[in-house]
N, C-alpha and C positions, 0 to 999 in steps of 0.2 A: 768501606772500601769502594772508591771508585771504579765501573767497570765500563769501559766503551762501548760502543755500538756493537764494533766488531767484535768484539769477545759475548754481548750478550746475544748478537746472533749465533754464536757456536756454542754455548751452553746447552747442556741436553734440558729437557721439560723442569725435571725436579729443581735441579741446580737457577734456571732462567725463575720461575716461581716463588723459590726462596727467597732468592736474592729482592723481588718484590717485593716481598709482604713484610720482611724484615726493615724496611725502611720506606715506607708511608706511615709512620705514626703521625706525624704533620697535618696530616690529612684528617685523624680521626674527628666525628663531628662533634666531639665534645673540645674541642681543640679549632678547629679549620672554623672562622667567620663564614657566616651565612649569606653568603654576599657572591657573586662570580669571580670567576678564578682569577687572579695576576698572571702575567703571562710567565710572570717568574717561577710561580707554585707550578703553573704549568710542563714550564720548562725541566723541570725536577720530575715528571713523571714521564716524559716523551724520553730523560737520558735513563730511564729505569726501567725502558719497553715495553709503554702501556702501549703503543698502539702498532708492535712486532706483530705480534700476532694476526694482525687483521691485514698483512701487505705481505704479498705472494715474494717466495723464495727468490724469484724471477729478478726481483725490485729491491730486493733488500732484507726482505722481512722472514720473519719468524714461520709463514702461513700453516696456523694451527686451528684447527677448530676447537678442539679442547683446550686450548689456553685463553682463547678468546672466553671462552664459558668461565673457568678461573679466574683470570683476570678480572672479571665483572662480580663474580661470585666474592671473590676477597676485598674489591673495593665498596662493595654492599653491606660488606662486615664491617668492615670501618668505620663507612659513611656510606649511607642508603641513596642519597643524591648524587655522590660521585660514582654510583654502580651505574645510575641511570646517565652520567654524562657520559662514562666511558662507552658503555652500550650504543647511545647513538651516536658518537663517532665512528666507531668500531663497526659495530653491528647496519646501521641504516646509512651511514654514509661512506665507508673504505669499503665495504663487502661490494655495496652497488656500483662501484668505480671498478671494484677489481671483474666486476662477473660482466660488466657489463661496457666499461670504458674505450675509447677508442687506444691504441695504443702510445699515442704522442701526450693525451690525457693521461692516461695513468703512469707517465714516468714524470709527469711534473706535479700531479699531486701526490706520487709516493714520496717523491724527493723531498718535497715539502714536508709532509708529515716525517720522514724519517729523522729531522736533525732539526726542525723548528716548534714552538711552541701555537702550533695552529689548529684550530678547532671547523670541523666539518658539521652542517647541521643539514636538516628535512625539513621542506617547506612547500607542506599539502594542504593544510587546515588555510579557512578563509573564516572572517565573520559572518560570510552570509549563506553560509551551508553547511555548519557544524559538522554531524559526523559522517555527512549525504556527500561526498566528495564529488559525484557526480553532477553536483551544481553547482561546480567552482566557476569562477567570474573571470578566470586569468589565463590567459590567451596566449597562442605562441605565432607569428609570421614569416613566412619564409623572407626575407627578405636581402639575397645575393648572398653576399659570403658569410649572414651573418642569420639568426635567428633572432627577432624582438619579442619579447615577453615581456607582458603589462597587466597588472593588477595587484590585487592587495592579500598578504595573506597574513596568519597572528597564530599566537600561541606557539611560534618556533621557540625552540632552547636554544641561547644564544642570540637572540635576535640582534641583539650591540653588538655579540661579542665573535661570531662568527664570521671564519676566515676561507672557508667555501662552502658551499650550498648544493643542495640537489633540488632542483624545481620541478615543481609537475604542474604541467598548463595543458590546457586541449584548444583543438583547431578553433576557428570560431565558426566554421559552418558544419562540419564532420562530428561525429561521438566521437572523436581518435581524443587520444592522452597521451602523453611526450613527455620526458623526463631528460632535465640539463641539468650539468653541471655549469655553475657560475663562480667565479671567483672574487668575492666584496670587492677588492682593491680596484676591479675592472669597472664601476660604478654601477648606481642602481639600484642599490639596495639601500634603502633607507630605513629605518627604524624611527617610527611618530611617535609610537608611546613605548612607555616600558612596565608592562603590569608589575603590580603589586602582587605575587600570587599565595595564598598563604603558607604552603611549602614549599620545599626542591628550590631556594633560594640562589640556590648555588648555579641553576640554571639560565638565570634571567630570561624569561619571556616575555617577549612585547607584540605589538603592530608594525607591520611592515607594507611599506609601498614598492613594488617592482617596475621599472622601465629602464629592462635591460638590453641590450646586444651582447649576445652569445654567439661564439666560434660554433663552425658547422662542427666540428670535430668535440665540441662539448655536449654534444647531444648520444645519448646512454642507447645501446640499441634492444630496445626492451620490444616487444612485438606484440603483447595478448591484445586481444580483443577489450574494448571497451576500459576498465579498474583493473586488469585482470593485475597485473604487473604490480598496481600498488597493493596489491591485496597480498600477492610474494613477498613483497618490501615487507609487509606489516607483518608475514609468520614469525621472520627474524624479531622482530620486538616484543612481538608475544611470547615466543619461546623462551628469551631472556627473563623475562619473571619470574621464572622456578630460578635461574640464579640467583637472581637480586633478593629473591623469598629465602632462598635456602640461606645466604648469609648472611640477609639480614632478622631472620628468624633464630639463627643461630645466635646471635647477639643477646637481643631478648631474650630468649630461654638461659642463657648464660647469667645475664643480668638479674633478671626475675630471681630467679634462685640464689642469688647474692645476697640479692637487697632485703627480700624473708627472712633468711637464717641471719642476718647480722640487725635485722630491725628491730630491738628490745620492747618487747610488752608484758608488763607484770613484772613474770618470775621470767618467764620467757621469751620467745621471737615468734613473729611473725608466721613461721614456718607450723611452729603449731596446733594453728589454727586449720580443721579439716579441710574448709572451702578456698582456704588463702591454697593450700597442698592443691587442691584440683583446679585452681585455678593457673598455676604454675607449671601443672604436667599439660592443661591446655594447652599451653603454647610450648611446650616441648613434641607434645604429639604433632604440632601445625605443624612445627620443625621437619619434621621426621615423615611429613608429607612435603613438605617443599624439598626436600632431601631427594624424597625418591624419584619427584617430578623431574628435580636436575639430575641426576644419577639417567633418563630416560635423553634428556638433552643431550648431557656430553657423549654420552655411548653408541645411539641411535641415530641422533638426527646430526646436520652437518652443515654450518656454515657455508660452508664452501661449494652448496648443490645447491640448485633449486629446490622453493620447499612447501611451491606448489598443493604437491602431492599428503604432508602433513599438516596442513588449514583445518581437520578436525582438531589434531594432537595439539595447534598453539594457540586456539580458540580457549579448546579446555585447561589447559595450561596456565593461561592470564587467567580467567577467572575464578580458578579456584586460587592461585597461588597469589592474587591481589588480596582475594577476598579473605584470607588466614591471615595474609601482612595484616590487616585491619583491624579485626579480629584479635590478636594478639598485640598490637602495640593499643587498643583500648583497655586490654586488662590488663599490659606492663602498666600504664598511666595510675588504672585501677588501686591496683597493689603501691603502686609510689605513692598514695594518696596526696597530700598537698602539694609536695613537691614536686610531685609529677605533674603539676599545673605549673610549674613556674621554668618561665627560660633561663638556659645555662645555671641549671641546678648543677650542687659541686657533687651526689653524686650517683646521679643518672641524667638519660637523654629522652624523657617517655618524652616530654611535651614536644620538640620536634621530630620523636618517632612518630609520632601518632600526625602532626601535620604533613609529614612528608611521605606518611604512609597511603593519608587519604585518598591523595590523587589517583593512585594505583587502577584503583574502579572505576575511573572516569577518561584518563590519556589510554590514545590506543584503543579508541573506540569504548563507549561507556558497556560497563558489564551486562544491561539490560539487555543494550542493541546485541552483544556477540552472544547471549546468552539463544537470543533467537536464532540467530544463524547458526550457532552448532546443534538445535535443535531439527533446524530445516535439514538440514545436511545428514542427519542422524535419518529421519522420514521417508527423506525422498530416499535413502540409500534402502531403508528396511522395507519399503513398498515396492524397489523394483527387486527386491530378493525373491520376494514372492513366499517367504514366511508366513506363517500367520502368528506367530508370539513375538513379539519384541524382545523378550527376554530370549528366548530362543536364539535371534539373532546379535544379542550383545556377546551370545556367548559364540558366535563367529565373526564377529567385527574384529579383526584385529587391534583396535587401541584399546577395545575393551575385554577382550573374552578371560584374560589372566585375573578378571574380577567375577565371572560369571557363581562359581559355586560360593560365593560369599553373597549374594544378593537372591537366594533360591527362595526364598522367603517372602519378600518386597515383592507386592503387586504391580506389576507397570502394567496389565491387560489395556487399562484405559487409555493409553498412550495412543493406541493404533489409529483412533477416530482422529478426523482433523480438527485438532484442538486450538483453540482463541486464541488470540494473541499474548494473553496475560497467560493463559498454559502453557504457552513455548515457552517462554521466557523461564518460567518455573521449570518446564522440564529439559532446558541446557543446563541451569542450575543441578541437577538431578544427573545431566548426564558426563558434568565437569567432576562428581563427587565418584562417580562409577569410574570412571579414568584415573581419578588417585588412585581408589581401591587396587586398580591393575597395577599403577604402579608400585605400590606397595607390597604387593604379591610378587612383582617379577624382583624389584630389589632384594625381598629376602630371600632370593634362592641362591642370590650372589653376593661375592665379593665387592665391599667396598673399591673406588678406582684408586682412592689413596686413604690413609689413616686418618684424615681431617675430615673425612665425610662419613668415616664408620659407625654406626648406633647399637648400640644394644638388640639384639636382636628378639627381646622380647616388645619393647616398642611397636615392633609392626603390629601384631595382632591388637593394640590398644590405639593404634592409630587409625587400621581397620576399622575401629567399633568406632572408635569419633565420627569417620565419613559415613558408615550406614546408617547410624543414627540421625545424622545430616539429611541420608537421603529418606529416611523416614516421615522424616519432618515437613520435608521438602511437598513430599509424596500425600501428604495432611494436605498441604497447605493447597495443592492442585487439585483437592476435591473443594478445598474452601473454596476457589476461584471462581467455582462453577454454582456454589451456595449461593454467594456474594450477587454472581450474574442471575440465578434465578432458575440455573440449570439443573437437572436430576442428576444426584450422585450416581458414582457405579461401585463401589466395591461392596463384592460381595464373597464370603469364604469361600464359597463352589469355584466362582472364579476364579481367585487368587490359586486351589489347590490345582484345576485345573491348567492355567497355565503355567504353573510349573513344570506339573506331569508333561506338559509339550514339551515345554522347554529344554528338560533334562531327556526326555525321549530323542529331540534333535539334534541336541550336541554329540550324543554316545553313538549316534547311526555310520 
């Protein structure tokens, strides 16, 4: 049944979300060419209100923050690449229009998106400064009524296919950084190559040249000092990964379990087999942390705020809930044994799960890089506590402390020293896996937000043990580090008993 604009803005949440997901089957990727979108297939998801949600009451829209999380959640169950194209439209480009737009701007791109098949992209990455944004090459001048902006940047989604843009260029003599909006059609945007990339096909990315004139009114009025702003931009993408994890986790764990109990061996199946069983709750436990991670998204945090202030919560977010996608679409592949290596197999999707999962750990700042910054961030915050346990203070950190008597055990004493580069790295590793934990403990106190996201409630406690086993390992691996360097280990039981005894003495005062 067809339903118009106007009716599916007046639909309550349940009603506008059904009517979704009951009709993108089209889409699914075992179905939808790997290739970017027609503006036609397009067209079918703009009259279905994929991009309601992300355009303020004011203008037309739906403005939800929880449906934008859905929305990207159910089209990640589908198809894991259209989670990711809906997100940066939605998420990186209509959010940054709406929070930040002048107002003559944001009624001609709401208009636009409201009733055309147009796609908005982000264009920060350059080739000559990877993930150092700070030494991009591409410039902005004031120049009368118009602003010019010139240089090169790559690895946009969309690069052909994008029908407006949000640039970020700095002064050429100042540290300042500027954020426009451009609209292709106004010229300037050119596209020289178009990568090959080996997943997220659906995205096309390529190299692009800039020398444009931009309206003074296209210019977004973002104010931080220095990246600050892009580094805001970037919470919303990071946060979105516990969606695009939770549904597209959910898939896998679905599938995995299919393809076992119906895969004939012997007298039997698949199923089994003890190690094929644990390797199948593996990725149901991933599940059931990428669950809680989004359960903390829709409920907590908000599109529609600045999100600033959670840059710990979407640091640790992307990287543990890329690094489960990975993880799990390796051992869906696993479990498909051959077939799982073969494209448009009739019947699973491991081998482009698995390529379009890869990226996950690498867009959005590679996991290494944000591994150390949630690390710094974690440091500097526990040395001006004035603590002396680490542990102690995770158990008042607020993203952490609902993990604290699960981790009583784990030594982190060693943390406090200033640790090498290759120990941070490990220890945001370490302290992405404490933040499931939390999350995991605060979802099971609670109610599911709807019945599509409910798990067993015995799950957590075994999804628990998967991440402190994690961090255990983790916690091995940061004493190797120091092996490897030539450095003296530190754990030792006196220590480990003793800071606990701190620990649990600090939290109870």
């Amino acid at each position: 049944m067809s339903v118009s604009r106007d009716q599916l803005v007046g639909l309550d949440s349940s009603e506008f979300l059904d009517n979704f997901r009951r009709n993108i089957e089209e889409f699914d990727s075992a179905r939808l060419p790997q290739e970017p979108l027609s503006k036609e297939s397009l067209q079918k998801l703009v009259d279905l209100g994929l991009y309601l949600p992300a355009i303020p009451r004011s203008y037309g829209g739906r403005e939800s923050h929880r449906e934008m999380c859905e929305i990207i959640e159910i089209m990640s169950e589908r198809n894991l690449p259209m989670g990711m194209y809906t997100m940066i439209v939605t998420v990186l480009f209509l959010r940054n229009v709406a929070s930040s737009g002048d107002d003559v701007l944001k009624k001609e791109v709401f208009d636009d998106f409201l009733h055309n098949p147009v796609i908005g992209g982000l264009a920060f990455t350059e080739p000559s400064s990877g993930s150092n944004l700070a030494r991009m090459q591409t410039t902005y001048h004031d120049d009368g009524d118009t602003y010019r902006i010139t240089g090169t940047k790559h690895w946009q989604a969309f690069s052909e296919q994008a029908d407006w843009w949000i640039v970020c260029a700095k002064h050429p003599e100042r540290k300042e950084f500027a954020y426009f909006a451009h609209k292709r059609s106004d010229g300037g945007f050119v596209t020289t190559e178009v990568y090959d990339s080996l997943g997220l096909k659906n995205l096309g990315y390529g190299l692009n040249t800039l020398d444009l004139r931009v309206p003074r009114h296209y210019r977004l009025t973002k104010t931080r000092e220095s990246l600050g702003d892009a580094a805001e931009i970037l919470c919303g993408s990071r946060f979105s990964k516990a969606a695009m994890g939770s549904g597209f986790l959910r898939r896998l764990s679905t599938e995995a379990l299919r393809h076992v109990t119906t895969r004939a061996i012997g007298d039997g199946t698949l199923h089994d087999i003890d190690y094929v069983r644990y390797k199948v709750d593996r990725i149901k436990q991933n599940y059931v942390v990428c669950n809680a991670l989004y359960r903390q998204l829709m409920l907590a945090e908000d599109y529609y705020t600045d999100l600033e202030n959670s840059m710990f919560a979407s640091l640790a977010t992307k990287v543990l809930a890329s690094e489960l996608m990975l993880e799990s679409a390796i051992d869906y592949q696993q479990l498909c044994g051959g077939e799982g290596y073969r494209k448009d197999a009739p019947d699973n999707i491991a081998a482009c799960a698995l390529l379009d999962a890869r990226v996950y750990t690498v867009f959005d700042g590679t996991n290494d890089l944000l591994c150390q910054h949630l690390a710094n961030l974690f440091l500097r915050q526990f040395r001006q506590s004035g603590l002396r346990s680490p542990l102690e203070y995770v158990g008042r950190f607020g993203y952490l402390e609902d993990a604290f008597f699960h981790i009583t055990d784990i030594n982190l004493s060693h943390i406090i020293d200033a640790p090498s580069q290759d120990k941070t790295v490990i220890l945001g590793r370490i302290l992405s896996r404490i933040y499931g934990i939390g999350m995991l403990e605060k979802a099971s106190r609670s109610a599911a937000p709807n019945t599509r996201l409910a798990v067993d409630e015995a799950d957590f406690p075994k999804a628990i043990a998967v991440l402190k086993n994690e961090i255990i390992s983790l916690v091995n691996e940061y004493e190797l580090a120091g092996k490897l360097a030539g450095a003296p280990c530190t754990p030792a039981a006196d220590a480990r008993a003793g800071a606990v005894a701190d620990a649990k003495a600090g939290v109870r005062q």
